[in-house]
Each structure stands twice: as structure tokens, then as C-alpha cells.
TORNU-637910 format. One line per 5 residues: number of its first residue (from 1); their letters; for each residue x, y, z of C-alpha. Coordinates in steps of 0.25 Angstrom, whole numbers, plus 5000, padded with zeros to 4 digits. Layout:
NUM = a = X/Y/Z; ...
***
This chain:
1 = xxxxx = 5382/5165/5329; 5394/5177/5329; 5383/5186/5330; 5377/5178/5342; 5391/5177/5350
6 = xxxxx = 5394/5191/5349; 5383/5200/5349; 5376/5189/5359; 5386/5184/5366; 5402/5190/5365
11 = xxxxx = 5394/5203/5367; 5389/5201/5381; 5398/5200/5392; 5391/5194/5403; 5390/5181/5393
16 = xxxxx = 5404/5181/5391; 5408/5182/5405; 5396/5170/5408; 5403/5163/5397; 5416/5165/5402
21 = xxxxx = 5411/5161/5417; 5404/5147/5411; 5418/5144/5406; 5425/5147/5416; 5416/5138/5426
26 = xxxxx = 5415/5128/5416; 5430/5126/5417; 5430/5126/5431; 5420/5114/5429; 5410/5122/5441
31 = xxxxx = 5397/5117/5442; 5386/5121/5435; 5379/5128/5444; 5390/5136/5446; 5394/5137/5431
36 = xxxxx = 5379/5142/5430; 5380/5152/5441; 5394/5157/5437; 5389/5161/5423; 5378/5168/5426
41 = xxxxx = 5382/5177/5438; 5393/5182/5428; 5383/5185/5417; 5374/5191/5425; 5386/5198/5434
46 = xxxxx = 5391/5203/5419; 5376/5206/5416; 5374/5214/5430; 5385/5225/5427; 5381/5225/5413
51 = xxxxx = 5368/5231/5418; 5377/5241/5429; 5383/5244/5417; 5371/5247/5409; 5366/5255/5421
56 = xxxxx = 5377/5264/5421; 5378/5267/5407; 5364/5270/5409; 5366/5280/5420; 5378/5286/5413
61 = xxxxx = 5374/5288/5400; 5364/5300/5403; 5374/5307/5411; 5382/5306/5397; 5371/5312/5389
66 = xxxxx = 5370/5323/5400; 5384/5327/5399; 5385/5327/5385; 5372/5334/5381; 5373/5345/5393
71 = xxxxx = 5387/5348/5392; 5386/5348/5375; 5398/5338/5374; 5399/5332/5360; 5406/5321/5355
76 = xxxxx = 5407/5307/5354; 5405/5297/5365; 5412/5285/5365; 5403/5272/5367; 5408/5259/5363
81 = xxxxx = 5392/5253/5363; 5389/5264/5353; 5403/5264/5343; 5400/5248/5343; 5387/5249/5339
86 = xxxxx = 5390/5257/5327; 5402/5250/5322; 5397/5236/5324; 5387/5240/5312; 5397/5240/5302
91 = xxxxx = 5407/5230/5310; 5398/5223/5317; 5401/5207/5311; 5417/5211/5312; 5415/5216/5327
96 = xxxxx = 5408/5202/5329; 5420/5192/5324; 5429/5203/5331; 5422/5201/5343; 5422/5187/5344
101 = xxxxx = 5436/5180/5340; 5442/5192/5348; 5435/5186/5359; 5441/5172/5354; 5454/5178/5353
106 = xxxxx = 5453/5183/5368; 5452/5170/5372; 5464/5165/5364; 5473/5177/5369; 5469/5175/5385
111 = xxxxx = 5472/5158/5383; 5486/5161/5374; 5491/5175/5380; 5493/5179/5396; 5482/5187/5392
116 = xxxxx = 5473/5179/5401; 5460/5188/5399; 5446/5185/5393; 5438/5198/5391; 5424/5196/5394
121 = xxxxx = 5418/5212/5391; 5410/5206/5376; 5406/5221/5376; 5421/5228/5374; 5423/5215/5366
126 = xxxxx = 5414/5219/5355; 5418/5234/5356; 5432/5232/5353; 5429/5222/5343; 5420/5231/5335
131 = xxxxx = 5432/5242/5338; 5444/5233/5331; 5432/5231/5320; 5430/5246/5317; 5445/5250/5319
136 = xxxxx = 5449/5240/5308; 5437/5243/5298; 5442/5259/5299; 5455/5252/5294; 5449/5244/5284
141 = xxxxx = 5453/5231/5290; 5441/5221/5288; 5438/5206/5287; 5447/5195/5292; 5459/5203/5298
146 = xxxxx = 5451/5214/5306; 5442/5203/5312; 5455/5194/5316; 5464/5204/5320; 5452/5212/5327
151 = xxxxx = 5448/5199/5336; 5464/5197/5339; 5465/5210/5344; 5451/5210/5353; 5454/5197/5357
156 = xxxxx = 5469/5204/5362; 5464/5215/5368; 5454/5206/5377; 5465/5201/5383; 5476/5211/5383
161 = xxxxx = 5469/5224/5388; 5465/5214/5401; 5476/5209/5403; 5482/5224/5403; 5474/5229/5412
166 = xxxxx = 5475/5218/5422; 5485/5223/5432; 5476/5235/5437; 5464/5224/5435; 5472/5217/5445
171 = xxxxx = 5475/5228/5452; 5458/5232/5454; 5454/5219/5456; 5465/5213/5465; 5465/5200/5458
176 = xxxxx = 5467/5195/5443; 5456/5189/5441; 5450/5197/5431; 5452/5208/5421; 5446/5220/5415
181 = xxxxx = 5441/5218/5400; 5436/5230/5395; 5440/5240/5383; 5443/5251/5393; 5456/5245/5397
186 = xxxxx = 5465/5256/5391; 5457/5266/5400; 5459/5257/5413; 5474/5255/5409; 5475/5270/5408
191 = xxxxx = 5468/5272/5421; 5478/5260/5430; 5490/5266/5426; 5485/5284/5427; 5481/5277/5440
196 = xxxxx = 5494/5270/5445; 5503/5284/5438; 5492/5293/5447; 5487/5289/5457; 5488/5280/5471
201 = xxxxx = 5482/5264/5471; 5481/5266/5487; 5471/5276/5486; 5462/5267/5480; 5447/5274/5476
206 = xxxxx = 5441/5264/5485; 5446/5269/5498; 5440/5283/5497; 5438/5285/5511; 5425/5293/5515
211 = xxxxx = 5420/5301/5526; 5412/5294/5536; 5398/5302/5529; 5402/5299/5515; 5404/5282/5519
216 = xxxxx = 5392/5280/5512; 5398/5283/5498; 5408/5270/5499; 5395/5264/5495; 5399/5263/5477
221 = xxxxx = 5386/5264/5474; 5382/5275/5484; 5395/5283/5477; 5393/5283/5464; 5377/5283/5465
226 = xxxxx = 5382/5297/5472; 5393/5299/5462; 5385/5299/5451; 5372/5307/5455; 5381/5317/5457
231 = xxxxx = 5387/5318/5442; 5374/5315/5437; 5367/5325/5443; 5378/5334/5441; 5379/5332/5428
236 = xxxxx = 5364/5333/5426; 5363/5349/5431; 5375/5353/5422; 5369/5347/5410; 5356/5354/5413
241 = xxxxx = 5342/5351/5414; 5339/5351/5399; 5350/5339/5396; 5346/5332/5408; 5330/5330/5405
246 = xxxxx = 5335/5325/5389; 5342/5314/5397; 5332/5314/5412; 5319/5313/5402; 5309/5316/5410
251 = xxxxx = 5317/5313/5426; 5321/5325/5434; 5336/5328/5429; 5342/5327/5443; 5334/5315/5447
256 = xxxxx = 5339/5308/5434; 5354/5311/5437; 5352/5306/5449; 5346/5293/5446; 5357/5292/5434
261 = xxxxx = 5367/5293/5446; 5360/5282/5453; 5360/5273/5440; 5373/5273/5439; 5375/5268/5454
266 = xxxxx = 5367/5259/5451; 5375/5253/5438; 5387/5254/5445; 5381/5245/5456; 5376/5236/5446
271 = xxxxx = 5389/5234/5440; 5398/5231/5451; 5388/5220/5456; 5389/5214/5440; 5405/5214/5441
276 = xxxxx = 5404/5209/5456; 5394/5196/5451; 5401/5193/5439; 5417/5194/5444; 5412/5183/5455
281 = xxxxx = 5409/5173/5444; 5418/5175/5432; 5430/5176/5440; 5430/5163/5446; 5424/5157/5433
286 = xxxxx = 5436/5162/5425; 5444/5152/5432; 5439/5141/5426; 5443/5148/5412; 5457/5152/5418
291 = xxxxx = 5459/5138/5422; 5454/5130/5409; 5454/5138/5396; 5463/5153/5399; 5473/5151/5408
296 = xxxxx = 5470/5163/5420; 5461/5169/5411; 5453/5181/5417; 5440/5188/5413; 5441/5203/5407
301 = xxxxx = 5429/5210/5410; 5421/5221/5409; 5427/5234/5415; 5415/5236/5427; 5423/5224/5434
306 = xxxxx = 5433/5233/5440; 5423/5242/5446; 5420/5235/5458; 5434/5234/5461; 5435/5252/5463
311 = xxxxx = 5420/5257/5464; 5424/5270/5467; 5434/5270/5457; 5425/5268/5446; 5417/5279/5449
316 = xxxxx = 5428/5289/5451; 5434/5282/5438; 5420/5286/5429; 5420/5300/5433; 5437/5302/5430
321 = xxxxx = 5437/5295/5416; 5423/5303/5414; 5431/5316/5418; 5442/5311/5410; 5432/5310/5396
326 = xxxxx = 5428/5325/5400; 5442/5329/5399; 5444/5322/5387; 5431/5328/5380; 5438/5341/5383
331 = xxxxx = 5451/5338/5376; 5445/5332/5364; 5436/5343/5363; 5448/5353/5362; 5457/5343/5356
336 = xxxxx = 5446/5344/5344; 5447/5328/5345; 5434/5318/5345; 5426/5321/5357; 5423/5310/5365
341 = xxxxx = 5412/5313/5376; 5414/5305/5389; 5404/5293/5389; 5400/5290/5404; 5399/5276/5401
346 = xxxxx = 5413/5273/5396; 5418/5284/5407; 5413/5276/5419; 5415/5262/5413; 5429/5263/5410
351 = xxxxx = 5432/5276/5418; 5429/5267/5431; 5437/5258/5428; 5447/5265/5426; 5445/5271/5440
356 = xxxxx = 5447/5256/5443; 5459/5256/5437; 5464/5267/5442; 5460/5265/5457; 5468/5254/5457
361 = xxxxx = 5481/5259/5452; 5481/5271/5458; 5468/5274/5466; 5459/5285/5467; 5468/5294/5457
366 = xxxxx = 5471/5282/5448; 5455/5281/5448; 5454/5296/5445; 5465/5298/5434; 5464/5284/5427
371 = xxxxx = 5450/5286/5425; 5452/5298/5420; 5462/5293/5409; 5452/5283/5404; 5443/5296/5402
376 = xxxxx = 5453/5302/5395; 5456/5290/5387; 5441/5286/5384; 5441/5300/5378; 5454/5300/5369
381 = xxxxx = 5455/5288/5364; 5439/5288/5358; 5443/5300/5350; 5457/5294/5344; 5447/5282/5341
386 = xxxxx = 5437/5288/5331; 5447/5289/5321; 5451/5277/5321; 5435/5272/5322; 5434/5276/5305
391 = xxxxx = 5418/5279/5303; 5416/5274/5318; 5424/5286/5321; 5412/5295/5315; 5402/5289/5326
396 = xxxxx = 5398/5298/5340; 5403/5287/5347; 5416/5278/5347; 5421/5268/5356; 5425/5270/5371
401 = xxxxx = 5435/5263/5381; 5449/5265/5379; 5453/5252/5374; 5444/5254/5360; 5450/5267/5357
406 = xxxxx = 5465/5262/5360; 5464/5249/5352; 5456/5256/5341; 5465/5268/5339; 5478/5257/5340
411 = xxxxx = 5472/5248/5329; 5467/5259/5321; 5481/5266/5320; 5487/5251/5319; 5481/5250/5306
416 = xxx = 5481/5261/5301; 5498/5260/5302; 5499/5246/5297
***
């Protein structure tokens, strides 16, 4: 039955937001047809930018292998899929009990503390229960007491990492109806305040004014459709033909940059239509859990919720935190540090919003130079990590967003002084 409601049910986010929606209209004592409706536009609005996302990924990862196999980069490449999938082979029932009273004790901290915040992202829930799992066994702290305080502490931060982010949350979205709840959150703190120190929150990235020729690019999809053919194809003739065709197979290398570029339009597309259809129904469904069982309680979710708020902010966000984790490379290379390769994935997910973040606290600079700190910091932090990791350390991957490696690398020295 644990087995059931984590890996079948706790670990999928559109169920937990329909969940969350059925209570919420429940409460409110709607009528069925609506309760019906409710909770299934927001699982399939969850559904929809899950597959945006998926889409993305798809398009970005081929440009990853590109870069790194035709410019010789070596190192490791933060992906929390892939460090999860290897650790939960040894931690695997702990990350589960973990995983599951954290989220009861989420509950518990938004209905007793004025952290009113229910985080809703299953996914990063897992991930940082398998991280406070495999931090604690590289201390030897096992059984009883690393499951207990491991379920206090995630079911902390799913309330206290929202609820600091939430004045530029408030700021984006002009209301304070929702939150972000998404392990990048040290990154997008980052990114708010380099923006507000740098930059100018009049001069927002969504009133780029055009020539009267280029109007056409207003258009988010036609920009970044534009946007990333160019990298792509770009990219593509550096690397050379000979690297291209091990990733093009058997499609021309210019028309399968080209297409990539266009995937990734399309993702992009897909995801802000998912956000759009599911933020209609679970914002007004969380009333009824506000009003009845959390007092203001307000659903944390997934960071691609903030990109319909700055379309252009998150693309110019992607390309700065990705310029951010070349720099880095560069640094840990001649530092003689752990070398962490930029991952595209992690780059455009929370290096756009982080060009959210930044938009709104300091416009088009704040975009700029707040992304480019959470590429810095998604570079860094990974490395001070692995040490702390034990044997996961040894692995060609380790986790990514910002919020893993600060907590990991906190608790790990904690423990290590006490």
C-alpha cells in the first residue's frame, strides 16, 4: 500500500493537484458536475505541461550531446532523474517513508504555522526526500531518527522555501493566490534580489518595443521558434558534421537543427497552455481548502507556472543561466574543482524562471544578471555537493537545482559538527 501511494500516487503531480481540486470543491460544497469538471481540467492542465515539458527536454537534450561531444567537455552533468534513479536502489523504502509523512507534515506546518503553503510538485518531493536520505546515510544516521527527522525537515521546507519566495511571486503575478513550489528556489531568490541591486523594474522584458518590420516577433512562439533555430543551427556547424549525424542519424544536420528549434517552440507553447488550463481551476478550488481545512492556504507549484506571467523573460532567462554554467565550467576547470557540464534541461527550467524573477524585480537586467547567477549557482553548488553525496559522490551525475545542493551541503556539515 506505501509502495502504491508513493510511487503510484504521491509521485505524480497532476493527481495531487486533482486531489487537492476534489477537496477544495468538495468543501465549497459545489455541484458535482462542477467538482467532476474541476478535477479533471486540472489534471489534464497538469498533464498538458507535463508533455510541454517532456517536449522540451526532448528538443534540448541533443543540443546537449552536441555541445558536449563537439567541443570535448568532460565532466559531470547534474540531473536529479538520473542521481534519484541510482540512489533509490539502496535507499529506495527510506526515500519512500521520507516521502510520504513529509508530506503529512507539510500539512501539519501550513494548518499550525503562518506558513500557509501546500506544495504540490510530487516530483521535487521525492527528490529531496531521496537527498536528506542519502545525506544522512553518508553520516551513518539510519532507522528511526533519519526517517523522522528527514520527514520534519521536507515537510519544513515545503512550506518555508514558498513562502520565501513569495514577495517576488507576488510581485510576477500581481496577486497572492499562488506560490511557486519547486526546489530551484535558492536560484530564483538569487536571481529577485541581483535583479532589484542591478537592474530597473520599469524597463520590464515585456515591453521590448520593435520596429514596425520586426512586429511579427511579439508573437512568443514565433520568437523563440526564431530564437532557437538559430542556436541550434549554430551550434550544429561548430560542432561539425561528424558529431552532428551521431545524434541527426540519418536526417540532413541543418534540417534536424532546424526542426530541434522548432520542437522546442512547440514545447514551450505546450506548456503555457497546460499552466493557463490548470491555474483556472485549482485557484478557485483552493478556496474551498482555505476556507475549511488551512486557513489562506495557497498551492506551491511547479516552476513553469511563472512563465506565462514573462514569455520573453524566460527565454532570455534560458540563454543567461546557460551562459552563466559555461562560465562556471570554465572556473572549475581551472580551479581544478569537479566539473559540472551545463545541462540544458536544468539551464532553461530554472534559468527561465529565474529570468521571471529577475524581470520583475529589476527588468530586463535583472532578467539578464539574475539568471546568470542561478547558472553560476547551479554550477558551484553541484560541485561542493558530491563530497558530501559519500559513494553517490563517485557517480557521473548528482543532483541539480539549487535548493538540493544548499540544504545537502548545510545538513551534511551540520552533522558532521554535532
Amino acid at each position: 500500500m506505501l509502495d502504491f501511494l508513493v510511487h503510484d500516487v504521491l509521485s505524480q503531480p497532476a493527481i495531487i493537484a486533482g486531489l487537492m481540486a476534489l477537496l477544495g470543491l468538495v468543501l465549497l460544497k459545489k455541484p458535482i458536475r462542477e467538482i467532476l469538471t474541476g478535477t479533471l481540467k486540472t489534471i489534464i492542465g497538469f498533464l498538458v505541461l507535463g508533455v510541454g515539458a517532456d517536449v522540451v527536454a526532448e528538443s534540448l537534450n541533443p543540443l546537449g550531446t552536441i555541445i558536449q561531444k563537439g567541443f570535448g567537455v568532460q565532466g559531470l552533468i547534474p540531473n536529479n532523474e538520473a542521481i534519484v534513479g541510482v540512489a533509490v536502489k539502496t535507499l529506495g523504502q527510506q526515500t519512500a517513508i521520507i516521502m510520504s509523512l513529509g508530506f503529512v507534515f507539510n500539512l501539519l506546518f501550513a494548518r499550525f504555522t503562518p506558513f500557509k503553503y501546500i506544495f504540490l510538485t510530487g516530483h521535487h518531493t521525492f527528490f529531496m526526500a531521496c537527498l536528506l536520505s542519502a545525506v544522512m546515510m553518508a553520516a551513518n544516521i539510519e532507522g528511526v531518527w533519519a526517517i523522522l527527522s528527514g520527514s520534519v525537515l521536507l515537510g519544513f521546507l515545503m512550506v518555508a522555501l514558498p513562502a520565501l519566495a513569495q514577495p517576488f511571486v507576488r510581485q510576477i503575478t500581481g496577486d497572492d493566490n499562488l506560490a511557486i513550489g519547486h526546489f530551484g528556489t535558492i536560484g530564483y531568490l538569487s536571481a529577485g534580489w541581483v535583479g532589484k541591486w542591478l537592474g530597473n523594474k520599469q524597463k520590464s522584458t515585456e515591453d521590448l518595443k520593435l520596429p514596425q518590420g520586426l512586429s511579427f516577433l511579439r508573437d512568443t512562439t514565433v520568437s523563440t521558434a526564431l530564437t532557437m533555430v538559430v542556436i541550434y543551427v549554430v551550434v550544429t556547424l561548430a560542432a561539425g558534421p561528424a558529431v552532428t549525424a551521431e545524434v541527426a542519424k540519418d536526417q540532413n544536420g541543418i534540417m534536424f537543427a532546424v526542426m530541434q528549434g522548432l520542437l522546442f517552440a512547440v514545447g514551450l507553447y505546450v506548456i503555457l497552455a497546460g499552466v493557463r488550463m490548470m491555474l483556472a481551476e485549482i485557484v478557485p478550488a483552493f478556496q474551498g481548502i482555505a476556507e475549511k481545512l488551512v486557513p489562506e492556504a495557497k498551492p506551491a507549484l511547479d516552476c513553469p507556472v511563472m512563465f506565462n506571467f514573462a514569455p520573453t523573460a524566460v527565454i532570455l532567462g534560458f540563454l543567461a543561466s546557460f551562459l552563466g554554467g559555461l562560465i562556471g565550467l570554465v572556473i572549475l576547470s581551472l580551479a581544478s574543482l569537479p566539473i559540472i557540464i551545463p545541462g540544458l534541461v536544468p539551464h532553461f527550467f530554472t534559468g527561465a524562471t529565474a529570468g521571471v524573477f529577475g524581470n520583475a524585480a529589476g527588468g530586463r537586467r535583472g532578467a539578464f544578471f539574475g539568471a546568470l547567477t542561478n547558472g553560476l549557482l547551479i554550477s558551484f553548488l553541484p560541485a561542493f555537493l558530491l563530497p558530501i553525496l559519500g559513494d553517490l559522490g563517485f557517480e557521473n551525475t548528482t543532483f541539480g537545482d539549487t535548493d538540493f545542493s544548499v540544504v545537502g551541503i548545510i545538513l551534511g556539515y551540520l552533522i558532521r559538527l554535532f
